[in-house]
The first five atom37 places (N, CA, C, CB, O) and aatype in JSON, in Angstrom:
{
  "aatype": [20, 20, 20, 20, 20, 20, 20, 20, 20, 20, 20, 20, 20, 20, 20, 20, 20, 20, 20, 20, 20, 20, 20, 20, 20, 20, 20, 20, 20, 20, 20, 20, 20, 20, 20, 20, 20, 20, 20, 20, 20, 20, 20, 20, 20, 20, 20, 20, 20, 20, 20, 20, 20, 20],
  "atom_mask": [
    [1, 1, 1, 1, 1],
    [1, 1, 1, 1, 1],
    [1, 1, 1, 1, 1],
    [1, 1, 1, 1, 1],
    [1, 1, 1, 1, 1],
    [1, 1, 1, 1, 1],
    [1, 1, 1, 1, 1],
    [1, 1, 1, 1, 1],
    [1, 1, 1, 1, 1],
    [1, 1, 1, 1, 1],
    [1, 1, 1, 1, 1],
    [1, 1, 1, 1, 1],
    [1, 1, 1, 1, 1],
    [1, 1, 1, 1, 1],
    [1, 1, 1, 1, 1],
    [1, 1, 1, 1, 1],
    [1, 1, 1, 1, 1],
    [1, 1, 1, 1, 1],
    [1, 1, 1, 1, 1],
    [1, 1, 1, 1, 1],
    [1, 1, 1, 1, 1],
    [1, 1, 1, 1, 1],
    [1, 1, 1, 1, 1],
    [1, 1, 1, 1, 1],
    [1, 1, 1, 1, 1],
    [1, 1, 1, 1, 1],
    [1, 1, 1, 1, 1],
    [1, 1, 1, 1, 1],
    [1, 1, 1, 1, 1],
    [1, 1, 1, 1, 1],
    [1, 1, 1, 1, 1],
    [1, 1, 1, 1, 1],
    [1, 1, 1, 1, 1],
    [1, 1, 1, 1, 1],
    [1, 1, 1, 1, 1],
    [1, 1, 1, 1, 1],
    [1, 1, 1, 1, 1],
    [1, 1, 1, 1, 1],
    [1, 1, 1, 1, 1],
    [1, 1, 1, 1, 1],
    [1, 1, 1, 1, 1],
    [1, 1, 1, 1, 1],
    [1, 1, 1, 1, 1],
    [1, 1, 1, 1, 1],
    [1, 1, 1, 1, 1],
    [1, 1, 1, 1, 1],
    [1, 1, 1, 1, 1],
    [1, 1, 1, 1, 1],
    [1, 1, 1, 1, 1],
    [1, 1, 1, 1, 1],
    [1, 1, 1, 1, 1],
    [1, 1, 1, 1, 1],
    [1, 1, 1, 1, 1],
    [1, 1, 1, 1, 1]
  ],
  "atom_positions": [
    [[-9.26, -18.02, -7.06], [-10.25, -17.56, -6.12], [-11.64, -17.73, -6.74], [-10.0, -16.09, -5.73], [-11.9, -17.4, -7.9]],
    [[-12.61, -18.3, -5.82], [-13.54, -18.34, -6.6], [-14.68, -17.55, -6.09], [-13.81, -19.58, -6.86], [-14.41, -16.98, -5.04]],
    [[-15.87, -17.36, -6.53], [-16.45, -16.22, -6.17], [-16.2, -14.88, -6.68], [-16.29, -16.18, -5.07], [-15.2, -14.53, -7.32]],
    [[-17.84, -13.65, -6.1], [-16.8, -12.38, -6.43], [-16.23, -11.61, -5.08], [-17.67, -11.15, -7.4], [-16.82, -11.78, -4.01]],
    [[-15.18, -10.84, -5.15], [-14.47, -10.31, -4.05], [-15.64, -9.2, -2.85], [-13.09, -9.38, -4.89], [-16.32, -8.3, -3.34]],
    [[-15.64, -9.38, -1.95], [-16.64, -8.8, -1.04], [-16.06, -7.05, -0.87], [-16.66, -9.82, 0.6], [-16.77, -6.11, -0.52]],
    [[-14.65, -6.99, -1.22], [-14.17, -5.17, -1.15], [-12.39, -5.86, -1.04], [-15.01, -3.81, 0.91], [-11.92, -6.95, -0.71]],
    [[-11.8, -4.44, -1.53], [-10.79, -4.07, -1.57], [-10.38, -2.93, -0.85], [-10.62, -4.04, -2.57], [-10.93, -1.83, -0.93]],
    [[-9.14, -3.28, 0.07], [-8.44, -2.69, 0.68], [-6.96, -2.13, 0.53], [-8.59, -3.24, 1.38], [-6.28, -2.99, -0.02]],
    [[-6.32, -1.17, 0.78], [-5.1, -1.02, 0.65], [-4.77, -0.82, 2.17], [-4.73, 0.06, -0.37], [-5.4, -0.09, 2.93]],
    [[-4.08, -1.31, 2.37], [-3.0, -2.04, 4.04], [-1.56, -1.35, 3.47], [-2.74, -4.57, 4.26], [-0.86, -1.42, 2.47]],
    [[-1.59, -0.66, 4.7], [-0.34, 0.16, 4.64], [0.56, -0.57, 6.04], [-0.76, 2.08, 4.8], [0.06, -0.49, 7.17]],
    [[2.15, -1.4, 5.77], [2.53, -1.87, 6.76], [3.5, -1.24, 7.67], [2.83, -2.83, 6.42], [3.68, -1.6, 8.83]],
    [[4.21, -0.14, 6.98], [5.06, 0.63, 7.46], [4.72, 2.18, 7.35], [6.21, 0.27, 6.89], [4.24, 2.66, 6.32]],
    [[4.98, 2.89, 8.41], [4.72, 4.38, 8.23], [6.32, 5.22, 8.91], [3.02, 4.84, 9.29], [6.21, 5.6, 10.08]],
    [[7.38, 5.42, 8.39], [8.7, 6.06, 8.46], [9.21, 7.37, 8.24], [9.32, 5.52, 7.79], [9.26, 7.94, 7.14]],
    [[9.58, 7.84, 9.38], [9.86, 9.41, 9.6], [11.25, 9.22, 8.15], [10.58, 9.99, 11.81], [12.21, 8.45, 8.15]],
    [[10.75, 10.46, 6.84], [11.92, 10.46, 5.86], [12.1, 12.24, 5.49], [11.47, 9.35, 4.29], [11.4, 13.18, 5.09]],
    [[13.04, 12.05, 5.78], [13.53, 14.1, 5.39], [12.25, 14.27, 6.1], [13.62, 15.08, 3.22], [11.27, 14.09, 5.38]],
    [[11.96, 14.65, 7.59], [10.42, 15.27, 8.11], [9.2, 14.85, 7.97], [10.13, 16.34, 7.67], [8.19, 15.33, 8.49]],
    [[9.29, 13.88, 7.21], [7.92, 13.72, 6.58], [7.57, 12.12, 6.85], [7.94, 14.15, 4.84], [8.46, 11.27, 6.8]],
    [[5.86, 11.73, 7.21], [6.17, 10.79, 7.7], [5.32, 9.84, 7.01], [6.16, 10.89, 8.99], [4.14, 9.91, 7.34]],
    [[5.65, 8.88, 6.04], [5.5, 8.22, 4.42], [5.01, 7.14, 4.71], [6.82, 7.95, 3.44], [5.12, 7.13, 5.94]],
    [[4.45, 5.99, 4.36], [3.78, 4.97, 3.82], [5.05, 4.57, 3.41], [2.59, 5.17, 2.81], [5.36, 5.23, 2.42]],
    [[6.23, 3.53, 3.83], [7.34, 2.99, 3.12], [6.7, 1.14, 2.68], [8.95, 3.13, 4.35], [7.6, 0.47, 2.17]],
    [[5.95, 0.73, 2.78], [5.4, -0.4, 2.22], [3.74, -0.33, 2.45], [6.11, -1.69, 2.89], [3.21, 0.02, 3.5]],
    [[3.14, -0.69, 1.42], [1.85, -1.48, 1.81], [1.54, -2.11, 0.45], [0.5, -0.49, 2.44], [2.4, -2.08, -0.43]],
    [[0.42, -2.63, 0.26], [-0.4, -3.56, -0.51], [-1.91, -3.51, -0.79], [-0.22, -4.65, 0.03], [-2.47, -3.45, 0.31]],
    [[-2.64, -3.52, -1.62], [-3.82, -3.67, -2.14], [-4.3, -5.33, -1.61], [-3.68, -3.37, -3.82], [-3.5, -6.19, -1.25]],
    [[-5.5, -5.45, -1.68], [-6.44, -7.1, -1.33], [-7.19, -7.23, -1.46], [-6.72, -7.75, -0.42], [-7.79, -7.2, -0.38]],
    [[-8.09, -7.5, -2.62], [-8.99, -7.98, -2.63], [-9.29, -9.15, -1.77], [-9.09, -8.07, -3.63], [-8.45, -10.04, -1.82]],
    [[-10.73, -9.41, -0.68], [-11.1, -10.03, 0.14], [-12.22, -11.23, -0.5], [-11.51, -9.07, 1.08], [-13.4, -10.91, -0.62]],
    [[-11.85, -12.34, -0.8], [-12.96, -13.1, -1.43], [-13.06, -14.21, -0.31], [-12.64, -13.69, -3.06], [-12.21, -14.52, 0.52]],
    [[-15.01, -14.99, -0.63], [-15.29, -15.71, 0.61], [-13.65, -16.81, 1.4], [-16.79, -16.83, 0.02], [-13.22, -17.0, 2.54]],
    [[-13.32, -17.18, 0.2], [-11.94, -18.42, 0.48], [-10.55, -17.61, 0.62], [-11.68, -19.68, -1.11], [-9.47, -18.2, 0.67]],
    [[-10.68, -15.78, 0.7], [-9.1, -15.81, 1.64], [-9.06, -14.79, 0.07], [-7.69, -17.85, 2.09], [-9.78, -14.7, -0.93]],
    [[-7.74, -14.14, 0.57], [-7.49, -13.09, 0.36], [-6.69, -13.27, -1.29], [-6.74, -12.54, 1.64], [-6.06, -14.23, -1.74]],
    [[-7.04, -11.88, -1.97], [-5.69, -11.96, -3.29], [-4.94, -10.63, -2.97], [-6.34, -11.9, -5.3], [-5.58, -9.6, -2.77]],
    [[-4.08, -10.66, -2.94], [-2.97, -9.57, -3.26], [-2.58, -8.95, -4.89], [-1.64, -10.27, -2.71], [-1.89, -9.43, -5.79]],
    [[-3.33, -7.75, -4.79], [-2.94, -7.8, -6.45], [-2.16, -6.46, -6.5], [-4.44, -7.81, -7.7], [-2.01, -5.9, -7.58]],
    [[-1.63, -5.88, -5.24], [-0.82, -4.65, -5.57], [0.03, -4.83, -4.36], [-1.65, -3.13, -5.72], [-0.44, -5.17, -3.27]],
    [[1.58, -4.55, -4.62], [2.77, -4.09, -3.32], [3.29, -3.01, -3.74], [4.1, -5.09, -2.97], [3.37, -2.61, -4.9]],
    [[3.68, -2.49, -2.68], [4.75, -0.87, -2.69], [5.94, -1.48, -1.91], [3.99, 0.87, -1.61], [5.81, -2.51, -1.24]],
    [[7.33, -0.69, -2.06], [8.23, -0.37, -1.4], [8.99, 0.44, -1.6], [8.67, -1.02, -1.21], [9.91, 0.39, -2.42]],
    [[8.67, 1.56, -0.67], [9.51, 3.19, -1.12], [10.75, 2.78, -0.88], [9.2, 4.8, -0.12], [10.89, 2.07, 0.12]],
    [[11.58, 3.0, -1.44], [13.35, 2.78, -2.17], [14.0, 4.14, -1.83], [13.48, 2.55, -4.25], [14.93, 4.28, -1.04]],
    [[13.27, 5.28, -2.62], [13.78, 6.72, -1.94], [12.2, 7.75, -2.75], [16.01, 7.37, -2.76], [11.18, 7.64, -3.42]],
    [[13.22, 8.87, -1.86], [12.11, 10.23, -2.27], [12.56, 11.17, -2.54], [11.24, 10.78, -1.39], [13.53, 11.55, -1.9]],
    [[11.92, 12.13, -3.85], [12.7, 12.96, -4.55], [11.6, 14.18, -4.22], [13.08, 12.47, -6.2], [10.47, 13.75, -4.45]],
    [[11.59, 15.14, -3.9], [11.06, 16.69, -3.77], [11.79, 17.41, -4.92], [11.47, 17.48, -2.18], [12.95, 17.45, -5.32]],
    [[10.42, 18.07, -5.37], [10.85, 19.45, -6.3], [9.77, 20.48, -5.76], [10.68, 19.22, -8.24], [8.58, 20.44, -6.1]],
    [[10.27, 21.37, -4.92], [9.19, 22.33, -3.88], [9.97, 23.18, -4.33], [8.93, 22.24, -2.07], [11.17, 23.19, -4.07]],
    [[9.12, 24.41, -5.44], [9.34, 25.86, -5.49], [8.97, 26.5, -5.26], [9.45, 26.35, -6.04], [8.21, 26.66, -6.22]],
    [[8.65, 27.71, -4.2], [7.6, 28.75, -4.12], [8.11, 30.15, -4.97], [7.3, 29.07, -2.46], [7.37, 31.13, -5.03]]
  ]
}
C-alpha cells in the first residue's frame, strides 16, 4: 500500500443472539489507504465463557 492510511475502522460482520446476549461473532479492523483497503485484524467468536459472581 502506498501512501499514508486516511483512518481505521473496525467492521463488525455478524451480530448473534448467544446465552441472551447479543455478541459481535466476526469482524475485522482496515486501515483505508488512497489505493484500497488493508486488513490488519479478524475475529471469530468460537465460544463464550462467563464468570458472573455477585
Amino acid at each position: 500500500m502506498k501512501g499514508r492510511p486516511i483512518h481505521s475502522l473496525l467492521r463488525r460482520a455478524n451480530i448473534k443472539n448467544v446465552n441472551g446476549y447479543n455478541l459481535p461473532t466476526y469482524g475485522k479492523a482496515v486501515w483505508h489507504y488512497p489505493d484500497g483497503e488493508f486488513v490488519y485484524w479478524k475475529f471469530n467468536l468460537k465460544s463464550v465463557y462467563y464468570n458472573i459472581s455477585f
